[in-house]
C-alpha positions in Angstrom: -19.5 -4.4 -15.8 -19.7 -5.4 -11.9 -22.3 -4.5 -10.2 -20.9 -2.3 -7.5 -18.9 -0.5 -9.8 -20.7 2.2 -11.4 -19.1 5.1 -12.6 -22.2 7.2 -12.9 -23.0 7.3 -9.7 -18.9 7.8 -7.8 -19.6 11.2 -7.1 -22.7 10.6 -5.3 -21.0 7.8 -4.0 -18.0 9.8 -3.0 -19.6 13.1 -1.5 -21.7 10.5 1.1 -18.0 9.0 2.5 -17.3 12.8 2.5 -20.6 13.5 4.6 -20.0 10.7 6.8 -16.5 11.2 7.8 -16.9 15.1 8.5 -19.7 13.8 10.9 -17.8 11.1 12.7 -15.3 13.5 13.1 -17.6 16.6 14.3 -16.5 16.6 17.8 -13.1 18.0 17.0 -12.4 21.5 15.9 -11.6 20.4 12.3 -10.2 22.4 8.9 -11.9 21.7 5.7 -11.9 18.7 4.8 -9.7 17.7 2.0 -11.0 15.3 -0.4 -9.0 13.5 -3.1 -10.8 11.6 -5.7 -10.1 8.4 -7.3 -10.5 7.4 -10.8 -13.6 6.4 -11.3 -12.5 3.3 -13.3 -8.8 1.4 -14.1 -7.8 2.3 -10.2 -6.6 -0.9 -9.2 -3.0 -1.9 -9.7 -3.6 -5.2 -8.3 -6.4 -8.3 -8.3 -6.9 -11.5 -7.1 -9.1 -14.2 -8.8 -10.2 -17.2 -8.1 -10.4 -19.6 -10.6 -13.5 -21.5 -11.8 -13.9 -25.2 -13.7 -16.4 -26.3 -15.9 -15.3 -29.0 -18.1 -13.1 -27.9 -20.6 -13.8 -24.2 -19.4 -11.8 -22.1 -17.7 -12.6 -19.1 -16.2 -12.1 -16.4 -13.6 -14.5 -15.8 -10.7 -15.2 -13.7 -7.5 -17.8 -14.2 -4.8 -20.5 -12.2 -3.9 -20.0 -11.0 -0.2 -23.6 -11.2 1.2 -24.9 -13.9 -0.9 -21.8 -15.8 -1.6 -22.4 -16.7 -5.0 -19.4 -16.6 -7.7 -19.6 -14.1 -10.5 -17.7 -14.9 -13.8 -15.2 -11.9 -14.5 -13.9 -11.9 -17.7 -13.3 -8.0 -17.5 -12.9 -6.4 -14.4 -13.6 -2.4 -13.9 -11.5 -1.7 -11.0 -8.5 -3.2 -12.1 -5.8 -1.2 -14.2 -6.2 -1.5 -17.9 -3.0 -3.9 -18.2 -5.1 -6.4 -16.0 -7.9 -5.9 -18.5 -6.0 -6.4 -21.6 -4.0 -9.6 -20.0 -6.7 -11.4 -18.5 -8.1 -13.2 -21.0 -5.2 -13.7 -23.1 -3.6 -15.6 -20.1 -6.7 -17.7 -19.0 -6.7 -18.7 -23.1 -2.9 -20.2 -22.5 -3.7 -21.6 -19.6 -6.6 -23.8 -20.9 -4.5 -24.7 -23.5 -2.3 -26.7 -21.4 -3.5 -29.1 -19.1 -0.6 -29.7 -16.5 -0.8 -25.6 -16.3 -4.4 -25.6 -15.9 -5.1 -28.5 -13.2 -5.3 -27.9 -9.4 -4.7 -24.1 -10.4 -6.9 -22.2 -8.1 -6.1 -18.6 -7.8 -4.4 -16.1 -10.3 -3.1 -13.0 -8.4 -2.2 -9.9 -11.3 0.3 -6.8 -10.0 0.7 -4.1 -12.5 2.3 -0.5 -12.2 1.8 2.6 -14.1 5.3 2.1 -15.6 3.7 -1.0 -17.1 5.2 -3.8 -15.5 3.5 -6.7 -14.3 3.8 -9.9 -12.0 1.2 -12.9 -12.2 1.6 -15.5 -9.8 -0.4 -18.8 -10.5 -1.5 -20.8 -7.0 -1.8 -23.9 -7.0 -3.0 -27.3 -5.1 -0.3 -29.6 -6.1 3.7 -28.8 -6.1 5.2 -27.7 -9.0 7.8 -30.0 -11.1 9.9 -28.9 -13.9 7.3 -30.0 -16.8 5.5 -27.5 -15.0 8.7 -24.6 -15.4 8.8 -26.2 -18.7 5.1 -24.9 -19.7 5.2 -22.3 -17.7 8.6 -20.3 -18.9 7.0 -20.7 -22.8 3.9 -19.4 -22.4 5.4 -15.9 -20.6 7.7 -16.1 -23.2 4.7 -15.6 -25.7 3.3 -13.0 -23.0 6.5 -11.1 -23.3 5.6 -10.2 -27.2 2.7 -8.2 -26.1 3.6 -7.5 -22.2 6.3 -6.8 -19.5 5.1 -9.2 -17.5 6.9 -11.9 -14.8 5.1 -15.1 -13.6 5.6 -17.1 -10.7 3.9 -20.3 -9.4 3.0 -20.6 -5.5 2.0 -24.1 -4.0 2.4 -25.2 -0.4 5.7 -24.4 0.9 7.1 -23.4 -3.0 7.8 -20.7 -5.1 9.1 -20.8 -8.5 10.1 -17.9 -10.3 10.1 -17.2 -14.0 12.2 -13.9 -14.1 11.7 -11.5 -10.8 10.0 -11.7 -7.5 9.3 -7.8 -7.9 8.2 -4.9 -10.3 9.9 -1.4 -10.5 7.1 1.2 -10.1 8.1 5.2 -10.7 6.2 7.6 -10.0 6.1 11.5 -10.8 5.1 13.4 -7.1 5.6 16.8 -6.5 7.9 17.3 -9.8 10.4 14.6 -9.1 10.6 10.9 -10.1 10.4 8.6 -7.7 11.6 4.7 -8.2 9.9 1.7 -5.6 10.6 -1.9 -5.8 7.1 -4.2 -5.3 8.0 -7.1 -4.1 5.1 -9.7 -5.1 2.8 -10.9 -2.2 4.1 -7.8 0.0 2.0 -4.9 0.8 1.6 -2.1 -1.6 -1.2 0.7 -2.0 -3.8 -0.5 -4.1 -4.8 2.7 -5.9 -1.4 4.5 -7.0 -2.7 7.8 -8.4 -4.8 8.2 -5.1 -0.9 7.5 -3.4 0.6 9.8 -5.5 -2.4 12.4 -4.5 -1.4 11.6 -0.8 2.6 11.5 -1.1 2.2 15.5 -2.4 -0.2 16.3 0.2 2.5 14.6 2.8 5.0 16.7 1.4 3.0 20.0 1.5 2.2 19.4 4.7 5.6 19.1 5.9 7.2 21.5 3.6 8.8 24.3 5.9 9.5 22.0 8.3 12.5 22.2 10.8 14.6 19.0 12.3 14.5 15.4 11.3 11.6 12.8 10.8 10.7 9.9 12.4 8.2 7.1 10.6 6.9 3.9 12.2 5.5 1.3 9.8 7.2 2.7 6.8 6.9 -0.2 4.4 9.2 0.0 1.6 9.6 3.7 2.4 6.9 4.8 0.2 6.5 7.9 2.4 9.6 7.9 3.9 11.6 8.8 0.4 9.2 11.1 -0.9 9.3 13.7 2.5 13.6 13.1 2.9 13.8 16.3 1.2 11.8 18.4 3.7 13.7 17.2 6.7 17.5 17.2 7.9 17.3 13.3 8.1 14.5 10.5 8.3 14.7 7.9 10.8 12.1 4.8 9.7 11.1 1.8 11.2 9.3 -1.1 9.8 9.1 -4.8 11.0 8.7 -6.9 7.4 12.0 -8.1 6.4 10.9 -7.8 2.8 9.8 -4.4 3.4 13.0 -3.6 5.0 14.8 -4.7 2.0 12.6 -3.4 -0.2 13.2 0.1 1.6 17.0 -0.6 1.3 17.0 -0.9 -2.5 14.5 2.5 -2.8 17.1 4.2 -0.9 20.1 3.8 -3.1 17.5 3.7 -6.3 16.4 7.3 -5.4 20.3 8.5 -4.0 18.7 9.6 -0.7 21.3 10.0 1.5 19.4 11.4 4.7 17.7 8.3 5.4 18.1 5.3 7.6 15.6 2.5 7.8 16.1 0.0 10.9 13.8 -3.2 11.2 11.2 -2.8 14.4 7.8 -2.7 15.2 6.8 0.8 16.8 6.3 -1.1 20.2 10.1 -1.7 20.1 11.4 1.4 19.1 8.9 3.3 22.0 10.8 1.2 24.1 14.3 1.7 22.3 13.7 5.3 22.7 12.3 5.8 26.1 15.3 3.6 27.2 13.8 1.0 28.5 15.6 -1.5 26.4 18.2 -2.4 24.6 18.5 -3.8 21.1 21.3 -4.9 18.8 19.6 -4.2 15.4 20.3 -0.5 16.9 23.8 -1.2 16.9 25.4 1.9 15.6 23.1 4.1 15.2 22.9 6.5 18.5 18.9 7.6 18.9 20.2 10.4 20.3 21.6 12.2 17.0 18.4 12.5 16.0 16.1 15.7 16.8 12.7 14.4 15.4 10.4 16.9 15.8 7.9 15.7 13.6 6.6 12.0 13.7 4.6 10.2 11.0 2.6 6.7 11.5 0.8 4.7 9.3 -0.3 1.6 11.6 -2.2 -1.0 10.7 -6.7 -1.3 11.3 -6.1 -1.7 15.1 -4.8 1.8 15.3 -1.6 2.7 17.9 -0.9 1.0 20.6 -1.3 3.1 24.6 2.6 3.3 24.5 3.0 4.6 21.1 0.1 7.3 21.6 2.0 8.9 24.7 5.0 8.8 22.5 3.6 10.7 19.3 2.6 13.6 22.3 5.9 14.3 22.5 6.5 15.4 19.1 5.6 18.5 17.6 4.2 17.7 14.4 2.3 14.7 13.8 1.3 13.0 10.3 -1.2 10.2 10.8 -2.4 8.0 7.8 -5.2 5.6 8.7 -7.1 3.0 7.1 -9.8 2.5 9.4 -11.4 6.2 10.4 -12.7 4.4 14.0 -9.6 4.0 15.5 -8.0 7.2 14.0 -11.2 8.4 15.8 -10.5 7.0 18.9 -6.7 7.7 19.3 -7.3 11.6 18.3 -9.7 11.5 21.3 -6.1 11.7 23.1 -3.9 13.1 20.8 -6.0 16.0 20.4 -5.6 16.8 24.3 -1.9 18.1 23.1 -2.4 18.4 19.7 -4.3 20.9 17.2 -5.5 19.5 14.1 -4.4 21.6 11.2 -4.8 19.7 8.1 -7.7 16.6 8.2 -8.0 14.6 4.4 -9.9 11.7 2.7 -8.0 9.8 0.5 -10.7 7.6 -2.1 -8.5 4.7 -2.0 -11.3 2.2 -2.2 -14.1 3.5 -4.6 -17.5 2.1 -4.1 -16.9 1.1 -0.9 -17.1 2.4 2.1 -13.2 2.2 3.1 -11.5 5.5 3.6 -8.1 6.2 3.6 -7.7 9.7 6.2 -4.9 12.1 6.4 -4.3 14.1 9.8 -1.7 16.4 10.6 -1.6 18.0 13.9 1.0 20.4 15.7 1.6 20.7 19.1 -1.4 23.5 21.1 0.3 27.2 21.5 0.5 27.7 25.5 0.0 31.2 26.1 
């Protein structure tokens, strides 16, 4: 077993994060904290590996980050167990073959809970069609034991042997859900911990009034799950293969309240606030919506000044962060019009010290 991953010690490990987040955030007025564990091992839906060798060996490796030494991973903790249980069968069929094995450098594994799985094989060399050849028979034999998709990467190529995405669903708050994951796009690593915050999105929102507005919705992982609780959603979202992504999980799911138009949050504060004009907007008037509650998910750098002023004018805010300093510093000014009525950690990243934090905030009472 890793090192850093010890289950023995996650709680210990977990109340500390706790500690340390209510006393980062101790200059609010906050509720009580919310904590949502992870499991403590098999959390992972997806790794990346380097890959080591050593004569006729072959093997997977990751370095250490302070020493920067490679371990040999054979098994890997974190990971789910459908990484587990394919990892060494695939680096076996690889080092059978030696026009599959050479210049490979990196093996990337996605799984889901529904038990699909994409592996995608990166390479230093382009890929030619003894490579397919070898390639397409040895998922073939994968396919007797797993669900499983493989594609090759090299500089400016991608081959695919099947799909370029897995179908995940998920049960939250009573209901199944369906998402496409496109490979090499942005998903949440740790999907019961999502699930946990998907339910606590919804209960958050759950007698609320109006329509929704998300920036940086992804493949509308959030976006989906809360259409029930509002009149309609408006998302936006600035990955084309998000975008898509979010297209297909909208006719998957039959929501019919939901409209998904691709923009970063800069441009829609300025689509909004009129100060300009943009033809992916073409027929759809801003002004049908009455979004009264707004939910972000922006990347480690937090909102942007423009974006901040905007969220002020909603009622309801929903803010998921990744990186509790600037969630820090932007409630320093949300909190000037805003109340903080729910406040959540979210153990995303076990044994580290990463925390995913729910906010939700309503608009201060003037008396």
């Amino acid at each position: 077993m890793l090192q850093f991953v010890d289950p023995y010690n996650y709680d210990v490990l977990l109340n500390e994060k706790e500690a340390r987040l209510n006393k980062q955030f101790s200059t609010f007025n906050l509720p009580v904290l919310e904590v949502f564990q992870s499991p403590k091992q098999h959390y992972r839906m997806r790794s990346e590996f380097r890959v080591w060798h050593d004569d006729d060996e072959l093997y997977y490796i990751m370095f250490d980050k302070q020493t920067k030494q490679k371990i040999r991973v054979d098994q890997f903790p974190p990971a789910s167990q459908l990484i587990n249980s394919l990892m060494p069968i695939l680096i076996d069929k690889l080092k059978s073959v030696d026009l599959l094995r050479r210049k490979l450098f990196q093996v990337d594994f996605l799984s889901t809970l529904s038990g699909k799985m994409i592996v995608s094989l990166l390479y230093h060399k382009q890929l030619d069609e003894l490579w397919l050849k070898h390639a397409t028979r040895i998922r073939d034999e994968l396919c007797t034991q797993f669900n499983v998709n493989l594609i090759g990467r090299a500089k400016k190529q991608k081959v695919l042997i099947n799909k370029e995405f897995v179908i995940e669903r998920l049960t939250v708050d009573g209901q199944i859900l369906t998402y496409q994951q496109v490979e090499n796009s942005f998903t949440q690593p740790n999907t019961k911990v999502s699930i946990n915050m998907l339910e606590w999105a919804i209960d958050c929102t759950r007698e609320s009034q109006g329509d929704l507005l998300e920036l940086y919705c992804g493949n509308g992982n959030f976006s989906i799950a809360l259409a029930k609780n509002f009149n309609k959603v408006l998302a936006t979202e600035i990955s084309k293969t998000s975008v898509r992504s979010a297209q297909f999980n909208i006719k998957q799911n039959n929501i019919s309240n939901l409209t998904i138009i691709r923009m970063s949050a800069e441009e829609f504060t300025q689509a909004i606030e009129k100060k300009r004009t943009f033809h992916r907007l073409e027929g759809i008037n801003l002004d049908d919506y009455q979004c009264n509650t707004i939910l972000v998910d922006p990347p480690r750098s937090g909102l942007d000044h423009a974006t901040l002023k905007m969220l002020q004018t909603y009622d309801n805010i929903l803010y998921i962060s990744c990186n509790p300093e600037t969630l820090y510093h932007n409630l320093l000014v949300l909190n000037k019009t805003h109340e903080i009525k729910r406040f959540a950690l979210f153990d995303q990243f076990p044994y580290t010290h990463h925390s995913e934090v729910g906010v939700y905030l309503t608009q201060w009472l003037i008396v």
